[in-house]
N, C-alpha and C positions, 0 to 999 in steps of 0.2 A: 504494500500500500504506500502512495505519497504519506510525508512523512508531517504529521499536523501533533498538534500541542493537546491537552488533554483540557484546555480550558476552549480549543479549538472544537473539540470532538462534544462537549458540554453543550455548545452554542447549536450545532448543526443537531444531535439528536434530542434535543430542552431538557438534557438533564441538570443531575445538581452535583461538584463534586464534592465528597466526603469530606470533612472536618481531617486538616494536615496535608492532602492531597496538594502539592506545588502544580498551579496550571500551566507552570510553563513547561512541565515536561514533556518531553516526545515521542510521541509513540510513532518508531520508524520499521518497529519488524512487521511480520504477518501478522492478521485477524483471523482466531482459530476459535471453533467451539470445544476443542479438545486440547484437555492441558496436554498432552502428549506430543501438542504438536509446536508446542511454546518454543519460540525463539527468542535471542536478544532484542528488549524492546517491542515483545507484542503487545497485544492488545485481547485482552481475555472474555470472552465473552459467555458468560455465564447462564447459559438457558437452560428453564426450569422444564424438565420432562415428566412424561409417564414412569417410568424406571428409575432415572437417572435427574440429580437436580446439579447440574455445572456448579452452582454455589458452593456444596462441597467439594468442588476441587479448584475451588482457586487458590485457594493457600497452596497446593500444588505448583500451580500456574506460577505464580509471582517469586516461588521459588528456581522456578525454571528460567525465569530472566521477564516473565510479562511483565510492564509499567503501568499497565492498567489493568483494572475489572472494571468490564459492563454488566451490572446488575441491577435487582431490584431491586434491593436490600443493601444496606453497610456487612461487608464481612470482615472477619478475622480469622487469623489463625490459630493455631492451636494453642499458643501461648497467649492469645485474647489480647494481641496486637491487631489492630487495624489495617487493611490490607490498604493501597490506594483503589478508590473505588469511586467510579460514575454511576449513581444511581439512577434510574430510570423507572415511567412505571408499565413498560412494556417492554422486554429486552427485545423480543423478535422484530419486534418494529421500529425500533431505536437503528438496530444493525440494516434494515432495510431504508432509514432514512441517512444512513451513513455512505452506504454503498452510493444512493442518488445524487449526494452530495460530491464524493469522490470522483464520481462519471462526469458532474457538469464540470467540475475542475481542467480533470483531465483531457473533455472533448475543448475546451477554450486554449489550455494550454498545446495542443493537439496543431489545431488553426493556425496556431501564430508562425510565423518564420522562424523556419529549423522545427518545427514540431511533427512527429511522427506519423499524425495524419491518420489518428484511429480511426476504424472502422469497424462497429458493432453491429455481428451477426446473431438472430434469433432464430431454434430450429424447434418445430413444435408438428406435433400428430401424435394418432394412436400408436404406431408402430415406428418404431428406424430411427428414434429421434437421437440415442446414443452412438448408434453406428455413425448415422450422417454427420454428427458433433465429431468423431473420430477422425473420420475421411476430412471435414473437413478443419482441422486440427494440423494435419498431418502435408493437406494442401498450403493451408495462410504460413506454414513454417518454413517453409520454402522461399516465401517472398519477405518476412522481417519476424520480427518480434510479436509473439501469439502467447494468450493465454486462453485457456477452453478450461472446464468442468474436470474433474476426478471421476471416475466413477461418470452416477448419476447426477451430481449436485445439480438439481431443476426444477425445486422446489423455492418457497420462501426465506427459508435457508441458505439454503446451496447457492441460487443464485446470487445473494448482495454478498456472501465469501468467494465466488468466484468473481465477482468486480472487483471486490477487495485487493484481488491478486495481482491487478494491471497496475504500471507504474506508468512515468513520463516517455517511456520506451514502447511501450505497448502499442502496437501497429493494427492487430487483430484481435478483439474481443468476443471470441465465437463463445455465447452462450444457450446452454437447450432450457426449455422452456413446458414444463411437465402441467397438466392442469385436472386436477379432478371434481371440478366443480365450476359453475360460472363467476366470468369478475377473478379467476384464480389468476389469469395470464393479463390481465387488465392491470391485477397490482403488480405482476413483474417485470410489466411494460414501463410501469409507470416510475418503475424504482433504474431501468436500463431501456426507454427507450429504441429500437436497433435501426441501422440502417437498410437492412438487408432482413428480410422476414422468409421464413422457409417453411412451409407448411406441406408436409407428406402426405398424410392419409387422416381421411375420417373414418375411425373404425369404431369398434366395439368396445376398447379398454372402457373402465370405470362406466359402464352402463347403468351401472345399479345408483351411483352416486350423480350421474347426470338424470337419468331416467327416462332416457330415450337416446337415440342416431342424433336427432335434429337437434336436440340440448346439446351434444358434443363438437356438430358441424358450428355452433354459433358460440360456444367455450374458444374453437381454435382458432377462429376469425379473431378473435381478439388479438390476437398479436399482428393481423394485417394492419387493423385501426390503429394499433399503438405502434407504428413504425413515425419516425421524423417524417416532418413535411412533403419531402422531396426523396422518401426512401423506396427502397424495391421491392415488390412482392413477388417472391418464388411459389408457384404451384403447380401442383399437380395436375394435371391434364385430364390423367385416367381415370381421376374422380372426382364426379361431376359437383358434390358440396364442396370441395377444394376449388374448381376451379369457377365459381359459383362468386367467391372473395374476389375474385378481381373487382367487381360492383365495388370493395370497401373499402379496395387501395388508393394510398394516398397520389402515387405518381407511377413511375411506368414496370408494368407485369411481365415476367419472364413465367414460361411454361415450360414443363417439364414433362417425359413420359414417353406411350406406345404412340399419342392419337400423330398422325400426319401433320397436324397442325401444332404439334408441339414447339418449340422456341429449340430446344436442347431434346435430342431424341437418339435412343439405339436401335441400331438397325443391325442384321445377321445377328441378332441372339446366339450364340453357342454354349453349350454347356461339357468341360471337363470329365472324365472318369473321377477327377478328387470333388466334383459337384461345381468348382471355379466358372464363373460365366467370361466370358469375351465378348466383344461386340464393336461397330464400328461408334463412337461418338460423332454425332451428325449436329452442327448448326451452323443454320442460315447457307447452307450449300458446301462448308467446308467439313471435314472429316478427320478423323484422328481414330487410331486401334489401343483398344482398352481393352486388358487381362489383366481381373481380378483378382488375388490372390485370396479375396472372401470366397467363403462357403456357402452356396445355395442362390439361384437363381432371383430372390428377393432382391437381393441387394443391388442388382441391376438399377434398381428403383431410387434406391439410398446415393448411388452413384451419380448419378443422373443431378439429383436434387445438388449434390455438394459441383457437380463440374459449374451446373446454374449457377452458385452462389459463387463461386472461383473470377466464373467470367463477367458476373456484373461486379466485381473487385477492379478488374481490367485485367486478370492473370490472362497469358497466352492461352490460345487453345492449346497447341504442343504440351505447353508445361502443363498444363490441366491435367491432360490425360496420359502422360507421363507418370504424373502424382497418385492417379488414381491405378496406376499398372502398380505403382512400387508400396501404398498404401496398405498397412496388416490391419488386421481386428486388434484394438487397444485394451478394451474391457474385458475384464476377466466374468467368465459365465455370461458370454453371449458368443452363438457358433464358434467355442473355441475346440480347435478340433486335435486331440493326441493320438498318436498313434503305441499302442501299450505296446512291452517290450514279451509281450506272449501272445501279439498278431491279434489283439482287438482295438478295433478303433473306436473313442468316446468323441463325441460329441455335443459335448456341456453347453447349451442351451437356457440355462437353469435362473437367469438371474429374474424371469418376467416373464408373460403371459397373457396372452387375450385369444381368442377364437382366429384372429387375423394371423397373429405372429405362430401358431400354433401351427394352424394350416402349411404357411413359410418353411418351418421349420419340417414338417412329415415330409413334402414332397423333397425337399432337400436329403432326407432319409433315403429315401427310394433313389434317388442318383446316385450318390454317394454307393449304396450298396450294390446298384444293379442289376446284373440276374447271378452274377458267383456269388456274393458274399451276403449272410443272412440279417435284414433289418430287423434290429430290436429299439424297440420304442418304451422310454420307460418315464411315464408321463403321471402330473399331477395336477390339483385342482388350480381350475382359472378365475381368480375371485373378484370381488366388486364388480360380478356379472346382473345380478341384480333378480328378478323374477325368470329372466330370461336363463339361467344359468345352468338350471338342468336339462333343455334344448340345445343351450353350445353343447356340453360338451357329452351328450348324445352324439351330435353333428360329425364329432371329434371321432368317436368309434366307428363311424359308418365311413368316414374318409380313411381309419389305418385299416378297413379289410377291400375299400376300392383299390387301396396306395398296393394293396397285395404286402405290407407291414408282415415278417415272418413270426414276428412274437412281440406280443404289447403287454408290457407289467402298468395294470393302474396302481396307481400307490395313494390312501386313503379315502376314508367314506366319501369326502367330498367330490373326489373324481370318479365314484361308483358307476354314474351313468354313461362313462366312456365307453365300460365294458358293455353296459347295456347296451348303447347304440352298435358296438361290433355286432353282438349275438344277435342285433335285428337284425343286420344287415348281410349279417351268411356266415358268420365264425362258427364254427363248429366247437369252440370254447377251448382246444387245448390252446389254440393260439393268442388267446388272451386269458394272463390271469390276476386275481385284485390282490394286493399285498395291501393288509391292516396299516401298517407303517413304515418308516423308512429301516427299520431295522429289520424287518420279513423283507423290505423289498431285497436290502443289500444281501443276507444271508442266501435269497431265491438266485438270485444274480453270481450271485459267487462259486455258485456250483453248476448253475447254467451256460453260462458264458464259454465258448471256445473260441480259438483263432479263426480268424474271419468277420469275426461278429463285426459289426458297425451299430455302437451301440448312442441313441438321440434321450439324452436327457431335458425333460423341459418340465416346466411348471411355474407359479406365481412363485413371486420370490418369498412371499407368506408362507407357502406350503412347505419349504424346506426343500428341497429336492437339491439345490444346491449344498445341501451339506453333503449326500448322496452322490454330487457328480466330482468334488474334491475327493470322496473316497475313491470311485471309481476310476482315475487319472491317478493317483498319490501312491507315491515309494515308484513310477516308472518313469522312462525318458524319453520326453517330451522330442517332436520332431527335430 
């Protein structure tokens, strides 16, 4: 973070600071909600949880070198010394009015001559919003100084700690932008703003919390409306509530996809024996050859969306799709693919979930495996489905005995009606079996499994499954 005074950081969020707190000190390291993550001179931010209350670790914190607590409360240590403390009466909000403050600083200083010339990208849908942050992460690094998200961080959280991390260098601000309810992307617009709006897909995620399609096509528009004056809106072509937003864009629409009339499109689709797609990247008449080294023909999609957002930057075509040939998957538990050193291949899918990415992720199964080697699909519940959610993931069974899927472990009650939809759909039942929890599924798996296997782990990150696909990967060597 730029480096502001603690009687500075007072004024921008209306707090008050603690009795002994010097305002002139400076808070020049990172803004972390975890004391673990404490550097010289952070800034500690104290958020009170379900589980966990930050308050008790910031004595931690300030031992680790933080110069501030942002809290609700005066703390102290253990020895009933007072820590330095910004009190506030909303921390969440406080770090979200911090973050917006930091942005206008830095887009003014930005502007001026010699300044770096930020440019703040938003990437938001049901599905691909982490990959497409990745992809493009890995493109704006190329052309200067980039900061993007950890992980997930695309929440009200995540997002004012991922501003927090750009400094006077900062060229690229790619942030994702996660929303499960309405007005959610509205406040994250409003705390960063982007230049650049990327909207993938209206899907199914968080159904049950929107409670309906058309509550989540008008959640993801909000990050069109919250673009700067004069900024871009990236869409989706392929679908039609995506590209529906153009109607709410402020200035000029780039389009992405299969349709003919896309802006940025692939043409010769291929797909790899390791599942890898190629294809030619086609716009405005000129062309460029893209080989994926992701897994699973979705990401065609994801691809697509990040070269849009590259070339309204002004990156080269060339380099564009250069970036997207030499570009890996960055998150851990999403199509990350090992190959075990006893000839089975995992395929940890595991971090997340929805009937769209689900789908993604099967047919991706079936490539990857082909006609030699046996697809195991060992799948869990897709949640904040909503009424709708024992129909998904019926849907779900009925597509792993079209996919011709060799063997599906459901794993929990929740995910009970996957089998059900197999055994409609023509399973004769040895091919799908339901394991109570993940410790039946691992033990069934462990004696099941041989060389050849291609084995697709997926499910909400709620359900666990990803503790399941770390086991199923761990103590082997990785590609």
């Amino acid at each position: 973070m730029i480096a502001l005074t603690a009687a500075e950081i007072a004024a921008v969020v209306g707090g008050t600071l603690a009795s002994g707190v010097d305002p002139t000190t400076v808070v020049s390291g990172p803004v972390v909600v975890d004391s673990r993550e404490v550097d010289a001179g952070a800034l500690f931010v104290a958020l009170p949880g379900e589980n966990v209350d930050g308050h008790d670790y910031a004595a931690g914190a300030v031992a680790a070198g933080a110069v501030l607590v942002l809290a609700a409360r005066e703390v102290t240590g253990a020895d009933g010394a007072a820590l330095p403390t910004l009190v506030v009466a909303d921390v969440e909000r406080a770090l979200g009015d911090l973050a917006r403050e930091v942005l206008v600083r830095l887009r003014q200083a930005a502007a001026a001559p010699g300044g770096s010339g930020l440019r703040v990208l938003g990437v938001t849908g049901s599905v691909g919003k982490t990959t497409t942050k990745d992809l493009l992460l890995q493109l704006c690094s190329e052309a200067g100084p980039t900061v993007a998200p950890v992980r997930s961080f695309n929440n009200e959280i995540g997002l004012p700690l991922t501003v927090l991390r750009a400094d006077e260098h900062t060229r690229y601000l790619v942030l994702e932008m996660g929303a499960s309810g309405l007005g959610h992307l509205t406040y994250l617009t409003d705390i960063a703003p982007p230049d650049i709006a990327v909207v993938l897909v209206v899907g199914q995620a968080h159904l049950g919390e929107f409670g309906g399609i058309e509550a989540v096509a008008t959640a993801k528009a909000e990050l069109v409306e919250g673009l700067v004056p004069d900024g871009v809106a990236i869409l989706n072509a392929d679908d039609p509530r995506v590209a529906a937003m153009a109607e709410r864009a402020p200035g000029q629409v780039i389009t992405f996809g299969n349709a003919p009339a896309s802006t940025v499109r692939a043409h010769d689709v291929r797909m790899d024996r390791a599942g890898r797609a190629s294809f030619t990247l086609v716009v405005d008449g000129a062309q460029e050859s893209v080989q994926l080294r992701l897994v699973g023909e979705h990401h065609v999609h994801n691809a697509l969306a990040a070269a849009a957002a590259g070339l309204a930057l002004g990156l080269p075509l060339e380099q564009v799709a250069a970036g997207l040939s030499a570009a890996d998957a960055l998150s851990p538990h999403r199509m990350h693919v090992v190959e075990r050193a006893d000839g089975v291949t995992v395929v940890d899918d595991s971090y997340n979930a929805n009937p769209d990415s689900m789908r993604a992720a099967l047919k991706a199964l079936a490539v990857l495996a082909g006609r030699d080697r046996r697809s195991v699909a060992v799948l869990g519940e897709m949640l904040e489905l909503g009424p709708d959610a024992r129909e998904a993931h019926d849907a779900i069974g009925r597509l792993v005995v079209r996919l011709n899927i060799g063997l599906t472990v459901v794993v929990g009650e929740g995910a009970r009606a996957i089998r059900d939809g197999a055994n409609h759909e023509g399973s004769w039942g040895d091919e799908v079996v339901l394991a109570d929890d993940l410790e039946v599924a691992a033990a069934f798996l462990e004696e099941e499994l041989r060389p050849g296997d291609v084995v697709l782990v997926k499910s909400s990150y709620g359900a666990g499954l990803w503790r399941l696909g770390d086991r199923l990967v761990g103590e082997v060597v990785a590609p």
